[in-house]
MARLUMSE-851046 format. One line per field, with one value per residue (C-alpha): residue number from 1; x, y, z; residue in three letters. Coordinates in steps of 0.2 Angstrom, whole numbers, plus 5000, padded with zeros to 4 digits. Layout:
<pts>
nr: [NUM | ...] $
c1: [X | ...] $
c2: [Y | ...] $
c3: [Z | ...] $
rest: [ALA | ...] $
</pts>
This chain:
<pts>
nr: [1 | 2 | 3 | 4 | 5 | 6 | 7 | 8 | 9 | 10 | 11 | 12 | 13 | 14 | 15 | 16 | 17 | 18 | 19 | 20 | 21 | 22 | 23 | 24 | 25 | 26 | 27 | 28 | 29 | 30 | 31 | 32 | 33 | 34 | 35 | 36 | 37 | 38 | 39 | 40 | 41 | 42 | 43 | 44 | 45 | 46 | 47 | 48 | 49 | 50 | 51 | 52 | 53 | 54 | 55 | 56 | 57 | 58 | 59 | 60 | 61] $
c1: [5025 | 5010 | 5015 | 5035 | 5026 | 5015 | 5031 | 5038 | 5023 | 5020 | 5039 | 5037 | 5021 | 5009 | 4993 | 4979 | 4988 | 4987 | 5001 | 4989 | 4989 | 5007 | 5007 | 4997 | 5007 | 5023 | 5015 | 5010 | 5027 | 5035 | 5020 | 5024 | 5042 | 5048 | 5030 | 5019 | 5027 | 5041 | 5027 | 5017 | 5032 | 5036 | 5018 | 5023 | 5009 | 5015 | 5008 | 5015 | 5000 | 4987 | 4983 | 4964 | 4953 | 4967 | 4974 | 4990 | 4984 | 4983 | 4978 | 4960 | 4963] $
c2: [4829 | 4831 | 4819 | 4830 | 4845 | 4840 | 4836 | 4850 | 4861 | 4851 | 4855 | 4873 | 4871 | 4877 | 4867 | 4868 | 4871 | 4860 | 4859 | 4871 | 4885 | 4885 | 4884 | 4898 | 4910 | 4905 | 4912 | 4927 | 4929 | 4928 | 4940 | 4952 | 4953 | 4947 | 4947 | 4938 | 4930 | 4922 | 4915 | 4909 | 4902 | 4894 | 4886 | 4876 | 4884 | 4883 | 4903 | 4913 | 4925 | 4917 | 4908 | 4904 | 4910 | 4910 | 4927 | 4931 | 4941 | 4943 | 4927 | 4929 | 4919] $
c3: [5041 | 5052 | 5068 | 5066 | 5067 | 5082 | 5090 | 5089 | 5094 | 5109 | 5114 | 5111 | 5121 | 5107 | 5103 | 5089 | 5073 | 5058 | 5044 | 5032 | 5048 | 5047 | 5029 | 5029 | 5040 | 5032 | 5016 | 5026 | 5033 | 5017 | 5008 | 5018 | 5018 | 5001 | 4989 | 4983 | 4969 | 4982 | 4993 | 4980 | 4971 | 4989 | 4990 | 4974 | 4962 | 4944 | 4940 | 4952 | 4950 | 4955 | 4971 | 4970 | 4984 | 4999 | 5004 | 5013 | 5027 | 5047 | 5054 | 5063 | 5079] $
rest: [UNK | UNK | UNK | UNK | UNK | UNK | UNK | UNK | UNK | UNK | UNK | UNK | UNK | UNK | UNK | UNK | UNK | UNK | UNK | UNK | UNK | UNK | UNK | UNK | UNK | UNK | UNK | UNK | UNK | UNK | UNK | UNK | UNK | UNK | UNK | UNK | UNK | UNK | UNK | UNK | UNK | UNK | UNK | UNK | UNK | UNK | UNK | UNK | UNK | UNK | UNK | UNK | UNK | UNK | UNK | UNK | UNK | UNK | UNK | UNK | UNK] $
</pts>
């Protein structure tokens, strides 16, 4: 996943994101326009209400 997604980045011309920073916006994206229970429920958690410490918000870079 990591060396497909660096691929891909590199093409676009984008550099410095991981897997989890695009994890994250993803879960962002999908917080913001379908819920949370959907972007939870996309991150694989098994209760859709609680996702531990990480927030869906803004990124800060």
């Amino acid at each position: 996943m990591r060396r497909q997604l660096r691929q891909v980045l590199e093409g676009a011309g984008i550099k410095a994101v991981t897997p989890h920073m695009f994890r994250r916006t993803v879960a962002t994206a999908v917080n913001a326009n379908a819920g949370t229970e959907l972007a939870s429920e996309m991150l694989g958690h098994t209760d859709t209400r609680s996702r531990g410490s990480t927030t869906f918000s803004a990124a800060r870079w």
